[in-house]
Each structure stands twice: as structure tokens, then as C-alpha cells.
mmJSON file of the N, C-alpha and C atoms, coordinates in Angstrom:
{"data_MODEL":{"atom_site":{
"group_PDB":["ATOM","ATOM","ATOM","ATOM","ATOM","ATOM","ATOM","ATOM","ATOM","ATOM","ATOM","ATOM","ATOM","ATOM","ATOM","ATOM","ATOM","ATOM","ATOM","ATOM","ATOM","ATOM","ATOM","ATOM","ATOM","ATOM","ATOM","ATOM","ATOM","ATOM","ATOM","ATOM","ATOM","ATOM","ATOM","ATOM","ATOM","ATOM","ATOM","ATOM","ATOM","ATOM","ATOM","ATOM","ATOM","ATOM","ATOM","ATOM","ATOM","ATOM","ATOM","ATOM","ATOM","ATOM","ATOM","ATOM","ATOM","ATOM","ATOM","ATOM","ATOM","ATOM","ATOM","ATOM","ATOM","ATOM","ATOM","ATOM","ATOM","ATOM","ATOM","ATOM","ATOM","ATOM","ATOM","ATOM","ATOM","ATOM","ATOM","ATOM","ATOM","ATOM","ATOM","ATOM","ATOM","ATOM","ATOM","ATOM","ATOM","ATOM","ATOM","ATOM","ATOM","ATOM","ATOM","ATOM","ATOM","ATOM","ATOM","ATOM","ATOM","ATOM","ATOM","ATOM","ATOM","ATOM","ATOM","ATOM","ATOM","ATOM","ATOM","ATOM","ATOM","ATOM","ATOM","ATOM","ATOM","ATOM","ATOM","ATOM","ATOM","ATOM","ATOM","ATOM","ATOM","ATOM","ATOM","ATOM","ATOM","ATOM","ATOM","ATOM","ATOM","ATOM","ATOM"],
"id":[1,2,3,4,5,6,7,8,9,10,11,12,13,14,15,16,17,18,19,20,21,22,23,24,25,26,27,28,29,30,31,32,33,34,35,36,37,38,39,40,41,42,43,44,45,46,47,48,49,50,51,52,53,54,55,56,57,58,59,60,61,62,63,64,65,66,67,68,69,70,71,72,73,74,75,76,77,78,79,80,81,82,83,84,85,86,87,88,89,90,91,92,93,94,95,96,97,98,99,100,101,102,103,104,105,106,107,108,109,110,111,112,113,114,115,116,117,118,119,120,121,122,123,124,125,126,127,128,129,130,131,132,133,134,135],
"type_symbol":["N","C","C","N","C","C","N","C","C","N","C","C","N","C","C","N","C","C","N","C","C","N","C","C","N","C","C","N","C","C","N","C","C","N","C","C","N","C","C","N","C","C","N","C","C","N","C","C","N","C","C","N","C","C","N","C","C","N","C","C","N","C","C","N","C","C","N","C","C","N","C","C","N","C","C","N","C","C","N","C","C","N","C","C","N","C","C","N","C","C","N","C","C","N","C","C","N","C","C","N","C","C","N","C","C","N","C","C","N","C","C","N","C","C","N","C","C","N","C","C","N","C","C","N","C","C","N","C","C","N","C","C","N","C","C"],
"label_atom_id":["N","CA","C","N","CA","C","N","CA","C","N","CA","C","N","CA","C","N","CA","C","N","CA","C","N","CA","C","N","CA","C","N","CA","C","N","CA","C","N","CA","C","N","CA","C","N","CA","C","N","CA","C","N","CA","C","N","CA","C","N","CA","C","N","CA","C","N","CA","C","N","CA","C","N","CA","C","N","CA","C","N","CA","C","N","CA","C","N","CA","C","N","CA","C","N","CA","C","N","CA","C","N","CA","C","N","CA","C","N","CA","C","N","CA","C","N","CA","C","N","CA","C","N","CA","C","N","CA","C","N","CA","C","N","CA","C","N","CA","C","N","CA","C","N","CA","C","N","CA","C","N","CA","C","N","CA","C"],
"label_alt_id":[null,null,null,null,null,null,null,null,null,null,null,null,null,null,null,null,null,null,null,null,null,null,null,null,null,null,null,null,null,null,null,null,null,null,null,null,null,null,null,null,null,null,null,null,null,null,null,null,null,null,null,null,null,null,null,null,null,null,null,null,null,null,null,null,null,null,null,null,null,null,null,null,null,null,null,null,null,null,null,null,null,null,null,null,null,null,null,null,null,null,null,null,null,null,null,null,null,null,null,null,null,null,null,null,null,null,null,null,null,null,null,null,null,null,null,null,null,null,null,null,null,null,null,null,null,null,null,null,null,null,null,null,null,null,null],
"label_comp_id":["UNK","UNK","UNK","UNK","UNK","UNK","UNK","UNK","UNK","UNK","UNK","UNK","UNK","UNK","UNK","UNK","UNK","UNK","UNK","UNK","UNK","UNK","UNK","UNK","UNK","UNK","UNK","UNK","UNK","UNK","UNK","UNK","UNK","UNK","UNK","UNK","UNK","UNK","UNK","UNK","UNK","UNK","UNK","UNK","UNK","UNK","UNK","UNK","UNK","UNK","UNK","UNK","UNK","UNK","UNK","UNK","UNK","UNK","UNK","UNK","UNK","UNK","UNK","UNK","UNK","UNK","UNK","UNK","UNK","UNK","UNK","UNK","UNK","UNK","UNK","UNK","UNK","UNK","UNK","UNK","UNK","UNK","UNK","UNK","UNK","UNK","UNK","UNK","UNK","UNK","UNK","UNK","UNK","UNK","UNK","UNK","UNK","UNK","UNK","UNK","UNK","UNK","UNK","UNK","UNK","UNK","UNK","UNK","UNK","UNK","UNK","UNK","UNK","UNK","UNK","UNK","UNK","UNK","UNK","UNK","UNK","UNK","UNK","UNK","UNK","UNK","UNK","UNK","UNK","UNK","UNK","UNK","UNK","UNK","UNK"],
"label_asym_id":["A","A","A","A","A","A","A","A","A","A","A","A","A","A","A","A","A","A","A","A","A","A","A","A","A","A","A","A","A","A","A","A","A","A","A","A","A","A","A","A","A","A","A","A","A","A","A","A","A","A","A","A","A","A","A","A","A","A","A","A","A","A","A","A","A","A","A","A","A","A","A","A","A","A","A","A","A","A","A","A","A","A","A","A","A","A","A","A","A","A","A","A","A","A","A","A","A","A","A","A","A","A","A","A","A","A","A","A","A","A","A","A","A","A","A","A","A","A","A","A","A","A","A","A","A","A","A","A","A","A","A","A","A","A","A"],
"label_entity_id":["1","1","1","1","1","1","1","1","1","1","1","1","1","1","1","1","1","1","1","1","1","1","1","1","1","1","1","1","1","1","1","1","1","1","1","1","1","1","1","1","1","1","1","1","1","1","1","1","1","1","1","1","1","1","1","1","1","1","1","1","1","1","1","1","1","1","1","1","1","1","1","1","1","1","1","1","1","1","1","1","1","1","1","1","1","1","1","1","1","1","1","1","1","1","1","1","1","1","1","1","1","1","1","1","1","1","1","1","1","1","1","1","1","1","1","1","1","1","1","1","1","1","1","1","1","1","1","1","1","1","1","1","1","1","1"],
"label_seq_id":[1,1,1,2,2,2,3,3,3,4,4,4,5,5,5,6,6,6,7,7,7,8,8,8,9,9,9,10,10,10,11,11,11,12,12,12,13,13,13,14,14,14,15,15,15,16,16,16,17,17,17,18,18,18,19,19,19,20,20,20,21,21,21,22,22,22,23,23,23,24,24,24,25,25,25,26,26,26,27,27,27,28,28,28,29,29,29,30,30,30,31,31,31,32,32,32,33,33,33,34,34,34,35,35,35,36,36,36,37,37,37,38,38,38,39,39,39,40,40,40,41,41,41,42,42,42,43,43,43,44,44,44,45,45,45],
"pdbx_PDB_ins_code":[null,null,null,null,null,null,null,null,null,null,null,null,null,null,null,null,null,null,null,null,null,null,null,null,null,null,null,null,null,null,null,null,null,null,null,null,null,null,null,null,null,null,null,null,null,null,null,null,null,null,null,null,null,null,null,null,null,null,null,null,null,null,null,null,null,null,null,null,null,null,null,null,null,null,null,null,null,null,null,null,null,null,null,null,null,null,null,null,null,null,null,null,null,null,null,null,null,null,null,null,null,null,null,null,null,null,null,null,null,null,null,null,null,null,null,null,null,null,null,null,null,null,null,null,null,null,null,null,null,null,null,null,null,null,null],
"Cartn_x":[-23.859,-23.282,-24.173,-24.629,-25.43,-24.713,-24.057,-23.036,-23.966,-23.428,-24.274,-22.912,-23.722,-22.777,-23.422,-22.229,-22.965,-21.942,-22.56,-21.35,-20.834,-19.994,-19.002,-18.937,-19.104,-18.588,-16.822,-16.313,-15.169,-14.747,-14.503,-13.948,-13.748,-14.871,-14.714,-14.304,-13.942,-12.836,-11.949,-11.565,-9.809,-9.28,-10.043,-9.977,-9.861,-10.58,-10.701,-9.193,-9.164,-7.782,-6.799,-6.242,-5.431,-5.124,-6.423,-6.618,-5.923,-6.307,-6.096,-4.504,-3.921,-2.318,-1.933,-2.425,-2.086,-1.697,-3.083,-3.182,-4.071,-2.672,-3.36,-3.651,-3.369,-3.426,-4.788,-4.999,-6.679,-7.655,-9.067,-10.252,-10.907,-11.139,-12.086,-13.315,-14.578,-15.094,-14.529,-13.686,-12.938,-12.524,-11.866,-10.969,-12.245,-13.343,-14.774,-14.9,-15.484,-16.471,-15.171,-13.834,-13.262,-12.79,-13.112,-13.29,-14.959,-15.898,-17.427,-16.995,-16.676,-16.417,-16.124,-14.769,-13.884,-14.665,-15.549,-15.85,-17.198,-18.346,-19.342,-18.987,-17.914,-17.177,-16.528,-16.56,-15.401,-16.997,-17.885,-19.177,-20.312,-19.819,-21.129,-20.386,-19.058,-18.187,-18.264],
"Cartn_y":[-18.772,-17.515,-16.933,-15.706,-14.991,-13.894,-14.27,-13.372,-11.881,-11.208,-9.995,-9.314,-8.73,-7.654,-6.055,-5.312,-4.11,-3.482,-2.44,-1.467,-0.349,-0.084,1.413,2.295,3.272,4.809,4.67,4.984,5.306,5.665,6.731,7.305,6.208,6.058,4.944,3.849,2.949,2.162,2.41,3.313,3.698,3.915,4.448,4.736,3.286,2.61,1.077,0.661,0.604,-0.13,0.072,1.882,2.467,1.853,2.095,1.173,-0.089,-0.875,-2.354,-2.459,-1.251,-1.321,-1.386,-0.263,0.375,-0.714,-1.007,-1.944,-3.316,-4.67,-5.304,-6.22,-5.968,-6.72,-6.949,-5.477,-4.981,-5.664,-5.967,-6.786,-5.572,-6.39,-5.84,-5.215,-5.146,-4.3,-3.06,-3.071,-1.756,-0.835,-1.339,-0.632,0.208,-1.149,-0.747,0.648,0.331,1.598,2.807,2.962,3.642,4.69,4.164,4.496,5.212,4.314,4.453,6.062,6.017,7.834,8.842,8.577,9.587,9.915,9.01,9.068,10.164,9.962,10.527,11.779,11.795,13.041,14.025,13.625,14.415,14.891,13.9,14.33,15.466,15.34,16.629,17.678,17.85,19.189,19.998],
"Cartn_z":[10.681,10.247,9.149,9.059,8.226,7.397,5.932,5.268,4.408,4.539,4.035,2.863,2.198,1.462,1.26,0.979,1.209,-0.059,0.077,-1.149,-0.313,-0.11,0.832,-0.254,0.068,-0.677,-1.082,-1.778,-2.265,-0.829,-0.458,0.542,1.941,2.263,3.394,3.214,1.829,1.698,1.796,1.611,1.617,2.265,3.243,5.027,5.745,5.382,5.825,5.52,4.527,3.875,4.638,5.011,5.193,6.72,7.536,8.939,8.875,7.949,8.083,8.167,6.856,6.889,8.177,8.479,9.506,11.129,11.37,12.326,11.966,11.525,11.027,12.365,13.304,14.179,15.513,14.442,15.389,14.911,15.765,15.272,14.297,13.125,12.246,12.325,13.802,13.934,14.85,15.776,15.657,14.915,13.617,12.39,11.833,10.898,10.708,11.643,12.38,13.439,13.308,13.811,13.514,11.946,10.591,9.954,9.06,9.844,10.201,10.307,11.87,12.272,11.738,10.855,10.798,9.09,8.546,7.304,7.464,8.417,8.341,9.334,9.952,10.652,9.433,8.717,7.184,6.725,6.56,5.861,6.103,7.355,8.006,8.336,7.903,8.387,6.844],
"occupancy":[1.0,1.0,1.0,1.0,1.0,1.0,1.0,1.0,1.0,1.0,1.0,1.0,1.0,1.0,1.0,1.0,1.0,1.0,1.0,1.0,1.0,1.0,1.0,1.0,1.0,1.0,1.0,1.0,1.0,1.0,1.0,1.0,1.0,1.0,1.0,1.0,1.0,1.0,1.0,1.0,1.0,1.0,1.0,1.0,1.0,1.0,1.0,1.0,1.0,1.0,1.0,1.0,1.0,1.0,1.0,1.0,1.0,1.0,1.0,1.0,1.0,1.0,1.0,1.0,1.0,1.0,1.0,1.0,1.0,1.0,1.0,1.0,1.0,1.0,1.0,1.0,1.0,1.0,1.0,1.0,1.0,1.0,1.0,1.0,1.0,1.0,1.0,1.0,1.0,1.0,1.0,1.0,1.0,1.0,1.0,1.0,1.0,1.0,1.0,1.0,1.0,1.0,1.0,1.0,1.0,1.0,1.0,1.0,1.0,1.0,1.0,1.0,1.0,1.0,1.0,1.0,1.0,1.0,1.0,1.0,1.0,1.0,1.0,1.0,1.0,1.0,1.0,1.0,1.0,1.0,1.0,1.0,1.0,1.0,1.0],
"B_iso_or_equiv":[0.0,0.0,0.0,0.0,0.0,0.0,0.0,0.0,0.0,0.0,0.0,0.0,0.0,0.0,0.0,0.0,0.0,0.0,0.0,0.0,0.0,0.0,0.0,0.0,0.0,0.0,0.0,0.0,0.0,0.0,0.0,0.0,0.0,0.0,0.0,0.0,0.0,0.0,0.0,0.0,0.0,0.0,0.0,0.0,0.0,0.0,0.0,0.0,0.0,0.0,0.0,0.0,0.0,0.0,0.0,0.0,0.0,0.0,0.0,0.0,0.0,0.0,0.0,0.0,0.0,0.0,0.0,0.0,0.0,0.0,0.0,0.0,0.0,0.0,0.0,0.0,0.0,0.0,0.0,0.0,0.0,0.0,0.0,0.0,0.0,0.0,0.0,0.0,0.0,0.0,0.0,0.0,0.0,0.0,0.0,0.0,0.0,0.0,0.0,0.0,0.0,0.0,0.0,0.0,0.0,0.0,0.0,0.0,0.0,0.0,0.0,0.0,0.0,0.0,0.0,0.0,0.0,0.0,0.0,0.0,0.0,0.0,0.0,0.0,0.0,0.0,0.0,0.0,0.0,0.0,0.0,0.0,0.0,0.0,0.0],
"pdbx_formal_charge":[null,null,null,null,null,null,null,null,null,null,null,null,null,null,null,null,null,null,null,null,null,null,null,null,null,null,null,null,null,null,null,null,null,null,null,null,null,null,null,null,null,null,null,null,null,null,null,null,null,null,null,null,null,null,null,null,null,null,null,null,null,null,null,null,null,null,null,null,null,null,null,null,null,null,null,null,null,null,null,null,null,null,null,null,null,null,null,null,null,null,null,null,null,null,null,null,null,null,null,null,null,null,null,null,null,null,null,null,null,null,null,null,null,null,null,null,null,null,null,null,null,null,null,null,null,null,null,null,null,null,null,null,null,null,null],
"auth_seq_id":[1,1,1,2,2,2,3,3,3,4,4,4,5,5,5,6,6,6,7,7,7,8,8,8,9,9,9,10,10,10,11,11,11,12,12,12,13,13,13,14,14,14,15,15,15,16,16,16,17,17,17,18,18,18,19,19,19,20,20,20,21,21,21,22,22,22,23,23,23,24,24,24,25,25,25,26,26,26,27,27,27,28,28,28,29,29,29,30,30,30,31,31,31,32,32,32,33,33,33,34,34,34,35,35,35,36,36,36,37,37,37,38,38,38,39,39,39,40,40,40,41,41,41,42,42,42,43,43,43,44,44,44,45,45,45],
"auth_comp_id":["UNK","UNK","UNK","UNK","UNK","UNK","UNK","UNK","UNK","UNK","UNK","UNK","UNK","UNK","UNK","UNK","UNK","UNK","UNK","UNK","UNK","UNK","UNK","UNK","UNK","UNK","UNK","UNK","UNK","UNK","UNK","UNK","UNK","UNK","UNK","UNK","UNK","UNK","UNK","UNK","UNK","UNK","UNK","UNK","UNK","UNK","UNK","UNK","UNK","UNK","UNK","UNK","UNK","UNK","UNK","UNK","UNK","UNK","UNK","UNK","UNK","UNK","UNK","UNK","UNK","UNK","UNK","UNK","UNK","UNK","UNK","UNK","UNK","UNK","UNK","UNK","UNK","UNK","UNK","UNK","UNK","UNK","UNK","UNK","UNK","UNK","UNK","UNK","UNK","UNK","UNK","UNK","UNK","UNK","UNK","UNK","UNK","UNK","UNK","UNK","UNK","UNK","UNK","UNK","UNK","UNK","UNK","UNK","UNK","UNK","UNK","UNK","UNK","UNK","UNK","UNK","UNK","UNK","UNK","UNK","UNK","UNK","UNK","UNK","UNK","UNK","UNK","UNK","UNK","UNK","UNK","UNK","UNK","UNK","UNK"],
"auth_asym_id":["A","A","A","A","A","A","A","A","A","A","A","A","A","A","A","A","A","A","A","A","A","A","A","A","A","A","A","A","A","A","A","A","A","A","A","A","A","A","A","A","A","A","A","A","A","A","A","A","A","A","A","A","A","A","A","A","A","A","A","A","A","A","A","A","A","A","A","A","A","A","A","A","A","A","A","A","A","A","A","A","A","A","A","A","A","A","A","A","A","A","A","A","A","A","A","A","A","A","A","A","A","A","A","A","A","A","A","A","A","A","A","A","A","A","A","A","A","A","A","A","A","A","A","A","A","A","A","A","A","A","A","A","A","A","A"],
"auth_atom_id":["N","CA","C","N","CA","C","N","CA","C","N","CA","C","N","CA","C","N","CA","C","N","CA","C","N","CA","C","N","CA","C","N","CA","C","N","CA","C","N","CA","C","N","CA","C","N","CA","C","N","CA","C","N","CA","C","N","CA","C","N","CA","C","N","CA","C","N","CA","C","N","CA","C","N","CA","C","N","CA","C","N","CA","C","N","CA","C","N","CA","C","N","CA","C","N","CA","C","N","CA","C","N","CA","C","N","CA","C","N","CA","C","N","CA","C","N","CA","C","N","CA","C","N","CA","C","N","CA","C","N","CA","C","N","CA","C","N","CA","C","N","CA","C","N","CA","C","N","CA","C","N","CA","C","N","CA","C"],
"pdbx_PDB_model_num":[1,1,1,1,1,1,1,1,1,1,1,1,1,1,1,1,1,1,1,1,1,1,1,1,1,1,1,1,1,1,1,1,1,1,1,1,1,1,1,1,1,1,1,1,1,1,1,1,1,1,1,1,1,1,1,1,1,1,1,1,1,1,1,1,1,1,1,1,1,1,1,1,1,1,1,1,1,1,1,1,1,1,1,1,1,1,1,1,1,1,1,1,1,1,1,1,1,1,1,1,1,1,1,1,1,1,1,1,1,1,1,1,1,1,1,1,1,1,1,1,1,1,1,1,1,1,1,1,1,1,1,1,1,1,1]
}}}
């Protein structure tokens, strides 16, 4: 296993978080990539 860390923008944590409430039952790169979207979708509008 190869552990990495990264730093998220404010915004796209919270989005993350909100996901996780949301659906904790979903795999974690779904939620990820789904908040991925909706974050750099908010960004270029």
C-alpha cells in the first residue's frame, strides 16, 4: 500500500464531508470523484 497526503481547498472538503453524511454507505472513490466534479464545476462557472 502506498499512503499519500494531499491538502483539499476549503470548499471541496466540505462537499466531501457533506457526501460522506450523506451516503455513508458509498465507496470512497465515488463520493471523492463526485465531489471532485461538483467542486471544479462551481469553479469554472
Amino acid at each position: 500500500m502506498i499512503a499519500t497526503e494531499i491538502e483539499l481547498p476549503e470548499p471541496l472538503f466540505r462537499r466531501l464531508q457533506a457526501l460522506l453524511d450523506l451516503y455513508p454507505n458509498e465507496s470512497i472513490d465515488s463520493l471523492f470523484t463526485r465531489a471532485i466534479e461538483a467542486y471544479l464545476t462551481q469553479q469554472l462557472t
